[in-house]
C-alpha positions in Angstrom: 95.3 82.7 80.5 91.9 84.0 81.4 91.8 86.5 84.9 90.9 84.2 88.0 88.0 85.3 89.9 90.1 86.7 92.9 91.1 89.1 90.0 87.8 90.7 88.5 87.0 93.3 91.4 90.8 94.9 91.0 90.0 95.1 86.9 86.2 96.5 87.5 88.0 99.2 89.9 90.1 100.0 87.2 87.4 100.6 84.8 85.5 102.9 87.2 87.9 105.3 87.7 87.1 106.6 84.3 83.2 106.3 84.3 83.0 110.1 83.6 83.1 110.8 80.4 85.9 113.1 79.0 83.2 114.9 76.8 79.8 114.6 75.5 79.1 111.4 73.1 79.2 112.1 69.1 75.9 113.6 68.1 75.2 109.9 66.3 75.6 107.9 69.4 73.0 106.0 70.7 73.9 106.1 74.8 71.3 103.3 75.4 72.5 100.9 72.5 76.2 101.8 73.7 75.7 101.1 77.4 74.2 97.9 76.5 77.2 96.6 74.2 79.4 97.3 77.4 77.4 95.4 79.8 77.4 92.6 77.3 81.3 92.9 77.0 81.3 92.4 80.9 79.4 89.6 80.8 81.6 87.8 78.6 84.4 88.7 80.5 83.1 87.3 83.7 81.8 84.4 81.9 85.2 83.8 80.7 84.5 84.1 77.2 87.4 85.4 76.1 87.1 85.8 72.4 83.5 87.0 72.9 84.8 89.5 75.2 87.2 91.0 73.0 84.7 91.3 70.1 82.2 92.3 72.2 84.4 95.2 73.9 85.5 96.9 70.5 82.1 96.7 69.3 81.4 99.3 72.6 84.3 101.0 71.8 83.1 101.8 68.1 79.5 102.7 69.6 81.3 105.2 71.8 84.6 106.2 71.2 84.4 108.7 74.4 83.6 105.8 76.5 86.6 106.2 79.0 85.5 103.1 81.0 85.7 101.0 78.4 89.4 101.5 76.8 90.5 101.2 80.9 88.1 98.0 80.9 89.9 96.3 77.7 93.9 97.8 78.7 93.7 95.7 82.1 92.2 92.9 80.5 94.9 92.9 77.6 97.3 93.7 80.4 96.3 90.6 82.1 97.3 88.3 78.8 100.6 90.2 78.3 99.6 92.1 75.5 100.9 95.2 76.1 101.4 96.5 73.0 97.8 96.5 72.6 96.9 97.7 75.9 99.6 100.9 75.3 97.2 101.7 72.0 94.1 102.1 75.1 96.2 104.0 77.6 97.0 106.1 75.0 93.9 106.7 73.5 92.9 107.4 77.5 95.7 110.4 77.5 93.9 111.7 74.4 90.7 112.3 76.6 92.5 112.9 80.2 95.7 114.9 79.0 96.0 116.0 82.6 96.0 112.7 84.4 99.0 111.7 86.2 98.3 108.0 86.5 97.4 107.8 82.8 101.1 108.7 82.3 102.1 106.4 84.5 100.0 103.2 83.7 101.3 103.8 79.8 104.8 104.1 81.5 104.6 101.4 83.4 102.9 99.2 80.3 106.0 100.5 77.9 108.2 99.2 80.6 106.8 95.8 80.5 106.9 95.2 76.4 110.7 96.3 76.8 109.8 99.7 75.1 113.1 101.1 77.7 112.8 104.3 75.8 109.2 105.4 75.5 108.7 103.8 79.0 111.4 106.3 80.7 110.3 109.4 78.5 106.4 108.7 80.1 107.8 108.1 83.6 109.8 111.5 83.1 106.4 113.4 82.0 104.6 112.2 85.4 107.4 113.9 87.2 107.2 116.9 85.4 103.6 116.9 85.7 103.6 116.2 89.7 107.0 116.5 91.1 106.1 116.0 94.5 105.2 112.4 94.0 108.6 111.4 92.5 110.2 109.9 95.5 107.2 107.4 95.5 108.0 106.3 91.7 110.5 103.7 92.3 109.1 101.8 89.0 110.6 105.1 87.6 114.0 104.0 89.1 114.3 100.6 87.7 113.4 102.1 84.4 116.3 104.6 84.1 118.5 101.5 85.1 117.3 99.7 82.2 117.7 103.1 80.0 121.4 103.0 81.8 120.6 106.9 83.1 122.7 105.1 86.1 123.0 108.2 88.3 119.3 109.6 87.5 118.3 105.7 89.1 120.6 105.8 92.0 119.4 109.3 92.8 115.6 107.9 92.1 116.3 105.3 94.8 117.4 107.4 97.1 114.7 109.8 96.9 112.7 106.6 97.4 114.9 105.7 100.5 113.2 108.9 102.3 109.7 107.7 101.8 110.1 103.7 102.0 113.5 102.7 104.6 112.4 98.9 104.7 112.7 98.0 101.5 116.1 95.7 100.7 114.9 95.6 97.1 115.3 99.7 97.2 118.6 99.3 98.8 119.5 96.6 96.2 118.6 98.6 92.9 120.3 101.4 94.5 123.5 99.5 95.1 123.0 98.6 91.2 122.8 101.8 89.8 125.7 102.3 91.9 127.8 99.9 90.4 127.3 100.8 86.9 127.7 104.5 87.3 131.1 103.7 89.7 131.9 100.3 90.2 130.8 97.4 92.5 133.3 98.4 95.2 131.6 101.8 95.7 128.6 100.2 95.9 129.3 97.8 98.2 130.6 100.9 100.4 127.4 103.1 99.9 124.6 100.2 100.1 122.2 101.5 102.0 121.1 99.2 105.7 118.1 97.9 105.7 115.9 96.5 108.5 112.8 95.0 109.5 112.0 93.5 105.4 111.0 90.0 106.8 110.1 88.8 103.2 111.7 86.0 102.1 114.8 86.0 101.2 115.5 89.2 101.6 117.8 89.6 104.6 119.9 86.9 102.5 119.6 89.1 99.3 120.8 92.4 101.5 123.8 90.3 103.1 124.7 89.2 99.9 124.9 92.8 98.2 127.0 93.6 101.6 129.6 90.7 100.5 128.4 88.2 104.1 126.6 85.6 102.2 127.3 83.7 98.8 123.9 83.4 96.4 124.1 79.6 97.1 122.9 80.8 100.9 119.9 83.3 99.2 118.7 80.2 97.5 119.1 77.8 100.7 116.6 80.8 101.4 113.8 81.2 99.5 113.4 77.3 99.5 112.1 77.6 102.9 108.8 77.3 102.0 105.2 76.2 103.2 103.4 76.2 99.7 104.6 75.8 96.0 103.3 79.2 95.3 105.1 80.6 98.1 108.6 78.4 96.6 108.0 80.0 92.9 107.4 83.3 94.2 110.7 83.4 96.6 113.0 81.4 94.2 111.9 83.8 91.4 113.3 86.8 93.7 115.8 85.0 95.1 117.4 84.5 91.3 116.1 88.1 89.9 118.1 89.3 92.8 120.9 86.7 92.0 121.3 87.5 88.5 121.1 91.1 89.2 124.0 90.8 91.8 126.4 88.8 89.4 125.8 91.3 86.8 127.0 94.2 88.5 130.2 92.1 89.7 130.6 91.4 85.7 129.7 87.8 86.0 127.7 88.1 82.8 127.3 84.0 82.4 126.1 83.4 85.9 123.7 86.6 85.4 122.7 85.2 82.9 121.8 82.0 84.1 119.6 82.9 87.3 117.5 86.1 85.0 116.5 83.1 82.9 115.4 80.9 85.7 113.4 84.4 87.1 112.0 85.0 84.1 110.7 81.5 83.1 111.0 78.5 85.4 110.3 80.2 88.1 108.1 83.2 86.2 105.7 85.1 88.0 103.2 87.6 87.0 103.7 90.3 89.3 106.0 93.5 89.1 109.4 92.2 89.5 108.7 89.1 87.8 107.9 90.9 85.2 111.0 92.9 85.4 113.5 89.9 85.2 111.4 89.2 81.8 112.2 92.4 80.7 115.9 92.1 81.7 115.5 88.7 79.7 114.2 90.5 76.8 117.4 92.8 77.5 119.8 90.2 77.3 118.3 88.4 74.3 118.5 91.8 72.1 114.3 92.1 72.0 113.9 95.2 74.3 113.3 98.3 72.1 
């Protein structure tokens, strides 16, 4: 599906963080003739010309392999179409000229995560730690990662590193009560989840009480479809049955897990981070993830 409108300013930032070059061009590079075949890439992005865009873009590319902007440019555009096996070839290709950029490392991370690549995706998220330890309490994304890499006790210990920097979070406490669980068992989590107040996001005072054993999943549901919009409905049913399935996993309900991850991940799919995490976990449960 083509980016909406609402969306092109976020991608163009993108872009622009890397409109210094790493180097100088080759010595054949025209700079005028290359400049001009990324304008005209732009233009058929925000014309919506999709397959002109991508032909268009590589054609820059090949004009100026140096052109930093560009592979950015074309990762959150293939991003945007969920081809992230194709955007991880420009993220990396972006480490090859920035070698000391953090969020390099973590947008590869974070794009290995979402094509179910659980292995490569942990081993990036690891380097940006290493390379700036000081922001790993921050890196939840991190956290739900070593879940998936079931490094159960290097998640919980994420989460609550995130705790210190983010105490209003009930998805944090929920994730952390997960990890829990597998490294121990759902009784110690239950014990240790952490209390949250004052996340007035729907459903998520229903999600927390259900992690703390006070309310049945039927009454997170009951929930999230308290809505005023349809968007607002898919977007709280989707978290309301990521949260579910989650929750009925780590009890060792695998069939009722199983059940609300798929209604997450496809009738109620959405594109945003933990939408795209109960794909994943689909991906998981199907045998795709890598």
């Amino acid at each position: 599906m083509m980016i909406r409108p609402t969306q092109i300013a976020a991608l163009a930032l993108a872009a622009l963080a890397f409109s210094a070059r790493a180097d100088d061009p080759p010595a054949d590079a025209d700079p005028a003739a290359a400049k001009a075949l990324f304008e005209k890439a732009k233009a058929h992005f925000h014309a919506r010309e999709d397959a002109e865009f991508v032909a268009a873009i590589a054609k820059a590319i090949e004009a100026d392999p140096k052109n930093s902007e560009a592979y950015a440019f074309r990762a959150a555009y293939l991003e945007s179409q969920g081809e992230y096996g194709k955007a991880i070839a420009d993220h990396t290709k972006l480490i090859e000229l920035h070698p000391s950029s953090v969020g390099l490392v973590q947008k590869r991370a974070v794009a290995r995560f979402f094509d179910a690549q659980i292995a490569a995706s942990v081993e990036d998220f690891d380097k940006v730690v290493e390379m700036e330890p000081k922001g790993m309490p921050y890196n939840w994304q991190r956290g739900i990662a070593l879940y998936y890499a079931g490094r159960y006790d290097d998640a919980r210990k994420q989460f609550e590193d995130h705790q210190t920097v983010n105490p209003h979070d009930v998805e944090n406490a929920a994730w952390h009560f997960l990890s829990t669980a597998r490294a121990a068992d759902a009784e110690v989590a239950k014990k240790s989840l952490i209390d949250i107040t004052g996340d007035e996001r729907v459903p998520m005072a229903e999600v927390q009480e259900m992690f703390g054993g006070t309310k049945a999943p039927e009454e997170v549901v009951k929930r999230a479809m308290a809505a005023e919009s349809e968007a607002e409905l898919r977007n709280q049913l989707c978290y309301a049955h990521l949260y579910i399935g989650l929750y009925f996993e780590a009890t060792g309900d695998a069939e009722n897990a199983t059940v609300h991850i798929k209604k997450a991940a496809t009738e109620f799919k959405m594109d945003h981070y933990m939408g795209r995490v109960a794909q994943v976990h689909l991906k998981v449960l199907e045998g795709k993830a890598k």
